[in-house]
N, C-alpha and C positions, 0 to 999 in steps of 0.2 A: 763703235762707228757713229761719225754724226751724221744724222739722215735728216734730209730737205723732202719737203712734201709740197709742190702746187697746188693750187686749186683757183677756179674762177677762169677756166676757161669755158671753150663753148663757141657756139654759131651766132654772129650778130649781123649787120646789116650794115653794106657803105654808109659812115657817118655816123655808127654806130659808136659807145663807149664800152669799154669790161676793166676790170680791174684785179689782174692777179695777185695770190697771194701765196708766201710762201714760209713756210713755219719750218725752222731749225728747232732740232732738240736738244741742244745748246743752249748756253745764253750767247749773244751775240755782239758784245760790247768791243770785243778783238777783233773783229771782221769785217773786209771788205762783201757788200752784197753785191749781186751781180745777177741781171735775166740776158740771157742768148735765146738765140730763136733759131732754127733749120726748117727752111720749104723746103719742100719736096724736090728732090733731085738738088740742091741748094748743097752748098757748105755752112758752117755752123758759124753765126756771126754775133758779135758782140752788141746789144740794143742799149744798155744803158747798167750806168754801175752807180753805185754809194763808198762814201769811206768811212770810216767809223767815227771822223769828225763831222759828215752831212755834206760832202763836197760832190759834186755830183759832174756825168760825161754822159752826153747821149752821142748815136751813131746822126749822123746827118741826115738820114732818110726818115727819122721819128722826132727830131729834136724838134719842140712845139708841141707835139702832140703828148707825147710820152711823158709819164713825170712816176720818177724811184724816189721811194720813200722807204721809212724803217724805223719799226717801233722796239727797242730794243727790250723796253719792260713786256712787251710778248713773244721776244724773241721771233719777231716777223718782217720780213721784205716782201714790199707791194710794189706795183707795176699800173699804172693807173693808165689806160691808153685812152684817148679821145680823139675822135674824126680816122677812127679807122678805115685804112685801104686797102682793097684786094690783096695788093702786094705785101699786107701786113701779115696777110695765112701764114702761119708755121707751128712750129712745137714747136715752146715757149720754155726755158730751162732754169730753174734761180741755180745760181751758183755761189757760195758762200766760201771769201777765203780766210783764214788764220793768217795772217799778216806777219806774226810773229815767229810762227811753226814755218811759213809756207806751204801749207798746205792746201786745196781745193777739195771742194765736197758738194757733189748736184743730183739734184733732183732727176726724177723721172719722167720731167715733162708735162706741161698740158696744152692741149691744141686747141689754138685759136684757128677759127673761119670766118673769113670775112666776104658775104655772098649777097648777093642781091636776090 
């Protein structure tokens, strides 16, 4: 099984910056990466994705602030948020696809708060 691990979440402050990280035990050279995020009572929404050429999609409500990146010699997808807003609170998901398999494989989340 491939397993996704975040890290780099945590509590920061409106206008605050964090910068998740998310390490596949894989290598990742085949894969679309991918962070979703679910607030509380929320549905689960797509924030911003990668392709394994570097072409990048953000959701409209982060686009500016948000920037996905992926280093594939560490087999790692980051989520770099800047001028975070309340409304950005959620559990944060990388999700990593095999492009080729079709297959999806995600992490367990890490929760971001954004509090004054």
């Amino acid at each position: 099984q491939v397993q996704l691990v975040e890290s780099g979440g945590g509590l920061v402050q409106p206008g605050g910056s964090l910068r998740l990280s998310c390490t596949v035990s894989r290598n990742i050279f085949g894969i679309y990466g991918s962070w979703y995020r679910q607030a509380p009572g929320k549905e689960r929404e797509l924030v911003a994705s990668i392709t394994t050429g570097g072409s990048t999609n953000y959701a409209n409500t982060v686009k500016g602030r948000i920037t996905i990146s992926r280093d594939n010699a560490k087999n790692m997808v980051y989520l770099q948020m800047n001028n975070l807003k309340p409304e950005d609170t959620a559990v944060y998901y990388c999700n990593a696809r095999d492009v080729i398999r079709d297959m999806h494989y995600w992490g367990k989340g890490t929760l971001v708060t954004v509090s004054s």
